[in-house]
C-alpha positions as CSV (number, residue, x, y, z in Angstrom):
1,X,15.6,18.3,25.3
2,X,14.4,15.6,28.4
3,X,12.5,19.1,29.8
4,X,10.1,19.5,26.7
5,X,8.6,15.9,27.6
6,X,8.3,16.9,31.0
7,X,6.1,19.7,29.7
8,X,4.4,18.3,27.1
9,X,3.0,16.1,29.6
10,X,2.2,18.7,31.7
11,X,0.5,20.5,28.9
12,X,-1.6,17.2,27.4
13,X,-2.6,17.0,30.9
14,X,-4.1,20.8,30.9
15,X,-5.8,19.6,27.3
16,X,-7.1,16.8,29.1
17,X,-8.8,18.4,32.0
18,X,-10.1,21.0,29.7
19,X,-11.8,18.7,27.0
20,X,-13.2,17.4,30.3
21,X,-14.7,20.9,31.0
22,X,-16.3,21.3,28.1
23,X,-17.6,17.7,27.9
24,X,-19.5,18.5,31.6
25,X,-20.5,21.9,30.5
26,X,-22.0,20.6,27.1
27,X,-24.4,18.0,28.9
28,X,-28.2,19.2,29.3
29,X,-30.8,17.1,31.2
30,X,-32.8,18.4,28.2
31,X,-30.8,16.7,25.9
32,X,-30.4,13.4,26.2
33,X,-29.7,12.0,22.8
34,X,-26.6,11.0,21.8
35,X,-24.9,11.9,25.1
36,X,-23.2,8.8,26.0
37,X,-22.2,8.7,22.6
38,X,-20.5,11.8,23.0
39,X,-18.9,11.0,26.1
40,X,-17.4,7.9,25.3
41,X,-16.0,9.9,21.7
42,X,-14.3,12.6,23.7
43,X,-12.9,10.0,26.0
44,X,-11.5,8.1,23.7
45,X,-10.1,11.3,22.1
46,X,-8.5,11.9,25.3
47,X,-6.9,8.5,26.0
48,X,-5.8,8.6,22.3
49,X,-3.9,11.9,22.9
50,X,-2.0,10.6,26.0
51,X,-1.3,7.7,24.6
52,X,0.5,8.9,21.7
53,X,2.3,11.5,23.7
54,X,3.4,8.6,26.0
55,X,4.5,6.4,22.9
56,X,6.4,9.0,21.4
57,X,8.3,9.6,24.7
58,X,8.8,6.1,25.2
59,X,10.4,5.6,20.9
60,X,12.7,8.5,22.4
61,X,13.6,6.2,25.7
62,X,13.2,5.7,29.4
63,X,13.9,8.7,30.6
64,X,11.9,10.6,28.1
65,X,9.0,8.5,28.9
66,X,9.0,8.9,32.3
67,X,9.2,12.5,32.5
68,X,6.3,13.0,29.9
69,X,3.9,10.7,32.5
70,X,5.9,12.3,36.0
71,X,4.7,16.0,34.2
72,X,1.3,14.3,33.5
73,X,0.6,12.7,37.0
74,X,2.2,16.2,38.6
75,X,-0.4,18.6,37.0
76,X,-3.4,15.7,37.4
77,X,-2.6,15.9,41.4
78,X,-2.1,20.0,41.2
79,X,-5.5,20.2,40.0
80,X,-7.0,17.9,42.0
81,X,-5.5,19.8,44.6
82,X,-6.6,22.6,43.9
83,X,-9.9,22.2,42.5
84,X,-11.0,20.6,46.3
85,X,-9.9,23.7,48.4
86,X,-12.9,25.4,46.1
């Protein structure tokens, strides 16, 4: 059961990065109103996600908890990894 945290971690972390993607992809110099507004909306989306993943692992205990951010950090440094050899 500790290995599901582990991956939801890993997967909030692949949500993350791609309500990230779309965020960049959706910004046009054209368009200009309303984008910090967005921004800051899909950030907090984001930080709201994680942190109720990480709450939720943490109400389970320790070792829960710390799996759910080790399978978070992991995939954050993968891609980050991997997105600078391209």
């Amino acid at each position: 059961m500790t290995g599901l945290w582990f991956v939801a971690g890993s997967l909030v972390n692949i949500v993350n990065y791609w309500m990230q993607f779309r965020t960049v992809n959706s910004l046009h110099p054209e368009t200009s109103q309303g984008v910090v507004r967005q921004i800051v909306r899909r950030a907090i989306l984001r930080w709201i996600l994680i942190a109720v993943l990480l709450f939720a692992a943490f109400r389970q205990g320790v070792i829960p908890g710390l799996l759910t951010f080790t399978g978070y950090w992991i995939i954050r440094l993968v891609m980050i990894y991997r997105w600078s050899l391209l």
